[in-house]
C-alpha positions as CSV (number, residue, x, y, z in Angstrom):
1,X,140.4,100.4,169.2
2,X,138.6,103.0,167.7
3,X,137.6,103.3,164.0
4,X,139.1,106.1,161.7
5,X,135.2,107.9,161.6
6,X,135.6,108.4,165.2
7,X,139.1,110.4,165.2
8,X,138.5,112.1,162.2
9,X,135.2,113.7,163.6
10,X,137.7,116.0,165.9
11,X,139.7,117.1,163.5
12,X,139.0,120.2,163.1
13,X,140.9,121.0,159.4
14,X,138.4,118.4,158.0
15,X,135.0,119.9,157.4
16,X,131.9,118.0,157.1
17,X,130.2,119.9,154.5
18,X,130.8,121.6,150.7
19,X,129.9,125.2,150.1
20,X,128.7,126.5,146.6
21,X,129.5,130.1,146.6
22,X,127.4,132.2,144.0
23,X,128.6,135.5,141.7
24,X,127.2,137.9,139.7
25,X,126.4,137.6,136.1
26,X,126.2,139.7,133.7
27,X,123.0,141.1,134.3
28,X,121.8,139.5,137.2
29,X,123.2,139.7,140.8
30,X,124.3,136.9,142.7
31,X,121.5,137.0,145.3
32,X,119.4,136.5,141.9
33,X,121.5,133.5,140.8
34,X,121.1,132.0,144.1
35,X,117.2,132.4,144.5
36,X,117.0,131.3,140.3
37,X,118.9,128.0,141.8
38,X,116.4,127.4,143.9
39,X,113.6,127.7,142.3
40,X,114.1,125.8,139.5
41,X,114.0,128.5,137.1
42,X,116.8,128.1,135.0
43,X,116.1,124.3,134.7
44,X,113.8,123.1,131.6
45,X,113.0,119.7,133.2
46,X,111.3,122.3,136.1
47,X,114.2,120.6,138.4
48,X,116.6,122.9,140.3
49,X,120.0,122.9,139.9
50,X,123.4,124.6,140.1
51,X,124.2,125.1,136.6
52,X,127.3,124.1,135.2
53,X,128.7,126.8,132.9
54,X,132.3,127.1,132.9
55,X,134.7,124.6,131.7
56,X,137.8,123.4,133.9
57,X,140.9,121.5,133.9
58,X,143.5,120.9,131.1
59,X,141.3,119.8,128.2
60,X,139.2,122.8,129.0
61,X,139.6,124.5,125.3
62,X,138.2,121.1,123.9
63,X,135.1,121.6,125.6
64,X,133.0,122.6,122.6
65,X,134.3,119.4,120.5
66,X,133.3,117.3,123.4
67,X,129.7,118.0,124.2
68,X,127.5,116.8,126.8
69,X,129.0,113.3,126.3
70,X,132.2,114.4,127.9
71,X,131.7,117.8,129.3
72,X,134.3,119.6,130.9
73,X,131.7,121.9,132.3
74,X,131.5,121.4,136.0
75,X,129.9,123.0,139.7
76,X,132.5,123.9,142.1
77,X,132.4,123.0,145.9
78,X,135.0,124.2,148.4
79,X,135.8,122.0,151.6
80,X,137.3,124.3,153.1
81,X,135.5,124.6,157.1
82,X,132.5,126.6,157.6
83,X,134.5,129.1,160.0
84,X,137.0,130.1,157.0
85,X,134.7,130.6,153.9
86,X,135.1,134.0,154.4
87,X,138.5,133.9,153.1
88,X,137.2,132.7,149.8
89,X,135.6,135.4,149.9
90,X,138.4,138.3,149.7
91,X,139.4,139.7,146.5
92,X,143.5,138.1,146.2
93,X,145.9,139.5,143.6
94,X,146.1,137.3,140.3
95,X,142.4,135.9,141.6
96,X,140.5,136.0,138.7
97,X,137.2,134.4,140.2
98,X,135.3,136.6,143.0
99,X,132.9,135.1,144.6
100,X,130.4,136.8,147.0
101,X,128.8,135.7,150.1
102,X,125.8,133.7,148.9
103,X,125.4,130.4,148.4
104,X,125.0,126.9,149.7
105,X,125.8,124.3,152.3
106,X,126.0,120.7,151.7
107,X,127.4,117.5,153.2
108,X,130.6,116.0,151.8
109,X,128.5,112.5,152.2
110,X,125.8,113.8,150.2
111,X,127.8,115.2,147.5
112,X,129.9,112.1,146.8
113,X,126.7,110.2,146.4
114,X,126.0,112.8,143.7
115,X,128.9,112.1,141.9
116,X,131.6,115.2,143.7
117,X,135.1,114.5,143.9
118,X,138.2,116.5,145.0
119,X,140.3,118.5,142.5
120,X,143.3,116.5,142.2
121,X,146.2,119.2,142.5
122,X,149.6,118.7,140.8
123,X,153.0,120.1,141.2
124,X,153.9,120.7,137.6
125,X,156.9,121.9,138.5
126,X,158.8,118.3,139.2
127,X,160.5,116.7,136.9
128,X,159.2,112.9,136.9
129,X,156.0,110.9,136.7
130,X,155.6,110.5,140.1
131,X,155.4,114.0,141.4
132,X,154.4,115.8,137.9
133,X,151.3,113.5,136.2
134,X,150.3,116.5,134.6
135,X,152.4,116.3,132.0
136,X,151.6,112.7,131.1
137,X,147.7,113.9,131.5
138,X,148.7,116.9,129.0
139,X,150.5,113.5,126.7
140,X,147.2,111.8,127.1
141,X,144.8,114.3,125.4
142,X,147.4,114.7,122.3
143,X,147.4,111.7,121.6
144,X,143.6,111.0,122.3
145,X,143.4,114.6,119.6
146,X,145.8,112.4,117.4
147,X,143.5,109.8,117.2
148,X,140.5,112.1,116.3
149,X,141.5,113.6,114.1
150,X,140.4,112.9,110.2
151,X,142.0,113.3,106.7
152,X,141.7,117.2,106.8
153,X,143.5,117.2,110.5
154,X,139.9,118.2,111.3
155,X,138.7,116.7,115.0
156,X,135.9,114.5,114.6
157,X,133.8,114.9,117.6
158,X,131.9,111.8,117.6
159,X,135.7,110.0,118.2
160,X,136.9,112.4,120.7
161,X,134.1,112.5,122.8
162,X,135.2,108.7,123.6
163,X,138.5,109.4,124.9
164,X,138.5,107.9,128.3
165,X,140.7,110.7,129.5
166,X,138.5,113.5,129.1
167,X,136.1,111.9,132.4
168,X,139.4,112.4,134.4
169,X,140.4,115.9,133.1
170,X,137.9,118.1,134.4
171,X,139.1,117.0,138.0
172,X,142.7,117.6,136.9
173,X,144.3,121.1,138.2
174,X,148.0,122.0,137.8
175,X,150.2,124.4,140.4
176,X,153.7,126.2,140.3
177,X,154.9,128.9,138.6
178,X,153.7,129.5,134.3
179,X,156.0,129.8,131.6
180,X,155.9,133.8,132.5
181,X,156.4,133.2,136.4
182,X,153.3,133.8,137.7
183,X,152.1,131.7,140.5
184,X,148.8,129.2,140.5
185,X,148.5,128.5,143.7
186,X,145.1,127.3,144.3
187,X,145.1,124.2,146.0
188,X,144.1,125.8,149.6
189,X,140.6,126.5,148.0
190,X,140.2,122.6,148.4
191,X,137.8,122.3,145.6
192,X,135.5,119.6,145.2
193,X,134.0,119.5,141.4
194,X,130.8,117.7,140.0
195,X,130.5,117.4,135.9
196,X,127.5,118.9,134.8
197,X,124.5,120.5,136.6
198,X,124.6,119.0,140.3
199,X,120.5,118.4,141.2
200,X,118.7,120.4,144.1
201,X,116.1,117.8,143.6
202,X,116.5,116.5,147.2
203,X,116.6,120.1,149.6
204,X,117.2,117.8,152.8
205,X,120.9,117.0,151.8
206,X,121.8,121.1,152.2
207,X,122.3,122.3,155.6
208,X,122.1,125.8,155.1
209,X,121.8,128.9,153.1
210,X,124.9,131.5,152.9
211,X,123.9,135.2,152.9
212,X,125.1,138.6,154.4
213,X,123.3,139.0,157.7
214,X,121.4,142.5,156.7
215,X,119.6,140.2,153.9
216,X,118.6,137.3,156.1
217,X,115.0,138.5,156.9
218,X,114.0,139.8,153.2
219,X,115.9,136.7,152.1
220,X,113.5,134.5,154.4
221,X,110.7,136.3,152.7
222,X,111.1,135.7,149.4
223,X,111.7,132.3,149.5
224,X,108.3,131.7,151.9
225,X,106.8,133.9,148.6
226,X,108.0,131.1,145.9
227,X,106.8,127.5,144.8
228,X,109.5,125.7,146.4
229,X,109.8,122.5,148.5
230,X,108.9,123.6,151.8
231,X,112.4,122.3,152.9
232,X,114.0,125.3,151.1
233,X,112.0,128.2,153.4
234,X,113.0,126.8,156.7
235,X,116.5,126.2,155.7
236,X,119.1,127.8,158.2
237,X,120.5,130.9,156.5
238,X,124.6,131.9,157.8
239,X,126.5,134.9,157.3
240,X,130.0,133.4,156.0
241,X,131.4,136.1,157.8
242,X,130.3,135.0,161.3
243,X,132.3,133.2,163.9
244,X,132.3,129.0,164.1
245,X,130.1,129.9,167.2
246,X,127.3,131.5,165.9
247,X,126.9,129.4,163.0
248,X,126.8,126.4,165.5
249,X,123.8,128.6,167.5
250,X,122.0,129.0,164.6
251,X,122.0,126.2,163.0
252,X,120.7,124.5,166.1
253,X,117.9,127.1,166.4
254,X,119.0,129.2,168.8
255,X,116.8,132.8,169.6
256,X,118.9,134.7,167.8
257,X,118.1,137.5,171.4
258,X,120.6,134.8,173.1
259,X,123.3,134.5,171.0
260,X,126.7,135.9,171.4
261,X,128.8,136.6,174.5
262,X,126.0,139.3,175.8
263,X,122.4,139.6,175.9
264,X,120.7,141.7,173.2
């Protein structure tokens, strides 16, 4: 009888890695942010990392009142397979987020140790516990702002920041229809979050690099021109674009003369 590892290997809906997919700033481009994640240089310990800057789920707008303590700042991973990223790539009506086709490859192994989970997706729409918790997760933080709260109706920081519900909430995501009818349907993005800046201490746990093709080779060079681990410069770098199959070739270090149906 064989064990669940073995059949879920050849399913191919379940991938094996996590992608980070990098954007612009506001002055820097996202080939920059990428290359600055690498390197270390937005670190001050002089460790890389994917820096977490944007607050998420339902207790989001608390984020300043909670600190580092409780963060609700957090890196976002999709699990969706290597041979679709390039649909979370596409600019989607109502999308607010665009990402662009840089970033990084992981394993979903690796990134649990690290402390990722999945985005737990609810369908605010029902109407009991069982198939709506976000509303009793909404119930949760007023009361955990209730019991914060001082003499002047002030929130005292120090007491909300202890609020076991804020280490679930940044993994919390709602979908249906708002108040105004607009749809959230984000739940085939898949996400994976970590809280806080997720460590590039250890390069050997990423698989790969995502850029466009056209930038591989100057890519290739200006990483063998930076004080990085020496893991980072031989790195397999994908187009997220490209096919399953030449991902696959690549990654196993094919001559890039012999891959593709026809000879170059």
């Amino acid at each position: 009888m064989p064990e669940i590892e073995e059949l879920l290997h050849r399913r191919s809906d379940l991938s094996t890695f996590l992608v980070h997919l990098t954007r612009a700033g506001e002055t820097t481009t996202a080939r920059e942010n990428l290359v600055s994640m690498i390197a270390g240089g937005q670190d001050e310990d002089g460790i890389a990392s994917i820096q977490a800057r944007s607050p998420y789920g339902p207790a989001r707008d608390y984020d300043d009142h909670l600190g580092l303590v409780a963060t609700q700042k957090a890196v976002c991973f999709t699990e969706t397979p290597l041979e679709h990223i390039w649909m979370m790539l596409k600019h989607i009506e109502r999308r607010t987020v665009h990402f662009e086709p840089w970033g990084l490859v992981t394993t979903k192994a690796a990134a649990r140790e690290a402390g990722c989970s999945p985005v737990w997706y609810t369908n605010k729409a029902a109407t009991n516990w069982t198939t709506n918790p976000i509303r009793f997760v909404r119930r949760m933080i007023d009361d955990a702002l209730a019991r914060s709260r001082g003499e002047d109706n002030a929130i005292i920081d120090e007491l909300l920041q202890q609020e076991p519900v804020f280490r679930i909430t940044p993994f919390v995501e709602d979908m249906g229809r708002s108040r105004d009818g607009v749809p959230k349907e984000f739940w085939w993005e898949r996400e994976w979050r970590h809280v806080g800046d997720y460590s590039l201490q250890y390069p050997s746990r990423f698989v790969a690099i995502l850029a466009p093709e056209a930038e591989h080779e100057s890519l290739r060079a200006q990483l063998a021109g930076l004080e990085i681990h020496e893991k980072w410069k031989t790195r397999s770098i994908l187009d997220p674009n490209w096919g399953l199959e030449r991902m696959i070739a690549t990654l196993s270090g094919v001559n890039s003369n012999f891959v593709g149906p026809f000879p170059s």
